[in-house]
matplotlib code that plots the C-alpha trace (Angstrom):
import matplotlib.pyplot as plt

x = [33.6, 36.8, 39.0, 42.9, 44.2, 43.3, 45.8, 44.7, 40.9, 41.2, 39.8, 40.4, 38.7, 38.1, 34.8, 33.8, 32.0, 32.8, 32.6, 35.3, 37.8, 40.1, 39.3, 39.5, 37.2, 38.3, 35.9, 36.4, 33.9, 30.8, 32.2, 32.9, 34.9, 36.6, 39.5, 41.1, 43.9, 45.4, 44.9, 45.2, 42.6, 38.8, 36.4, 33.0, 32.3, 34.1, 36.7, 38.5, 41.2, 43.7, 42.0, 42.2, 45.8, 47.1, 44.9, 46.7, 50.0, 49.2, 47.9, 51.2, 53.1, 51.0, 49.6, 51.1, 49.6, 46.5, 46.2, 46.6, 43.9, 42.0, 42.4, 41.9, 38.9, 38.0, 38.8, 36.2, 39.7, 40.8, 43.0, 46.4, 46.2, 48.4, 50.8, 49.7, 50.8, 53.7]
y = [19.0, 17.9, 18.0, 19.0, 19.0, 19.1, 20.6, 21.4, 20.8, 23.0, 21.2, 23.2, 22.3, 23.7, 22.9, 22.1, 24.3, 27.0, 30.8, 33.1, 35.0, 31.6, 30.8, 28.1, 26.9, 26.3, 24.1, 24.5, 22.9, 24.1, 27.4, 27.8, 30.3, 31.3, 32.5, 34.3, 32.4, 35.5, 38.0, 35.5, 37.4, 36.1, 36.6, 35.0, 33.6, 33.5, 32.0, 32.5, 35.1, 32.2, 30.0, 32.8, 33.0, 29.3, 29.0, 32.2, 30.9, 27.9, 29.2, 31.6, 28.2, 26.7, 29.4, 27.7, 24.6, 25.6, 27.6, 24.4, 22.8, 25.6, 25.0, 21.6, 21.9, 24.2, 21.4, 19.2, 17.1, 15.3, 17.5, 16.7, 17.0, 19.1, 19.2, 20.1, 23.3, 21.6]
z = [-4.4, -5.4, -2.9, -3.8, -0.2, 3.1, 6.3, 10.1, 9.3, 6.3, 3.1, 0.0, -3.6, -6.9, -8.8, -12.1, -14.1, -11.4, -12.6, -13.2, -11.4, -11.0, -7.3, -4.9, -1.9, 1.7, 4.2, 7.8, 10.2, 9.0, 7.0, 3.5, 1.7, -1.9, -2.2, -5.7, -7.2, -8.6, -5.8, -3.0, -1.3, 0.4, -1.9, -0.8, 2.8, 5.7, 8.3, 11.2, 11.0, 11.9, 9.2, 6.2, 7.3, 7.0, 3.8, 2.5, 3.4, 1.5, -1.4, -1.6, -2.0, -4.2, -6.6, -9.8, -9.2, -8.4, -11.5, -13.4, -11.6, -12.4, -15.7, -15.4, -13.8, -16.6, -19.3, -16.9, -16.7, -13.5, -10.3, -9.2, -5.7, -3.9, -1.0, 2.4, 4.5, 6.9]

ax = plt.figure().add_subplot(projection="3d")
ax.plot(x, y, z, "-o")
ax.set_aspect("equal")
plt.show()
């Protein structure tokens, strides 16, 4: 699982060879989640209401950037990681 940040316990990553829509994963404790890049909305799993909110908030700030990742990890190419919720 490459990991592209990490913030309150939160671990977010994108896969290779994942399937489409363009999504991400967030790890808390034991759960695990996806969340759509272009919808910014859960798709698969579930969190914490709290949890789904800070990754949300997150994602809001970073949707660009993890669109490029996407399509890194797409091209099987390394991530750039990515900045932490503050």
């Amino acid at each position: 699982m490459p990991e592209i940040c990490r913030f309150f316990g939160i671990i977010i990553a994108l896969y290779y060879n994942d399937h489409e829509p363009p999504h991400f994963h967030a790890k808390y404790g034991e759960q695990v989640s996806a969340f759509s890049i272009s919808e910014l909305k859960l798709i698969e799993g579930s969190l914490p209401k709290r949890i789904i909110s800070l990754v949300l908030e997150w994602a809001f700030e970073h949707r660009e950037e993890l669109m490029q990742d996407w399509n890194l990890a797409m091209a099987k190419k390394p991530l750039h990681k990515i900045a932490p919720l503050a």
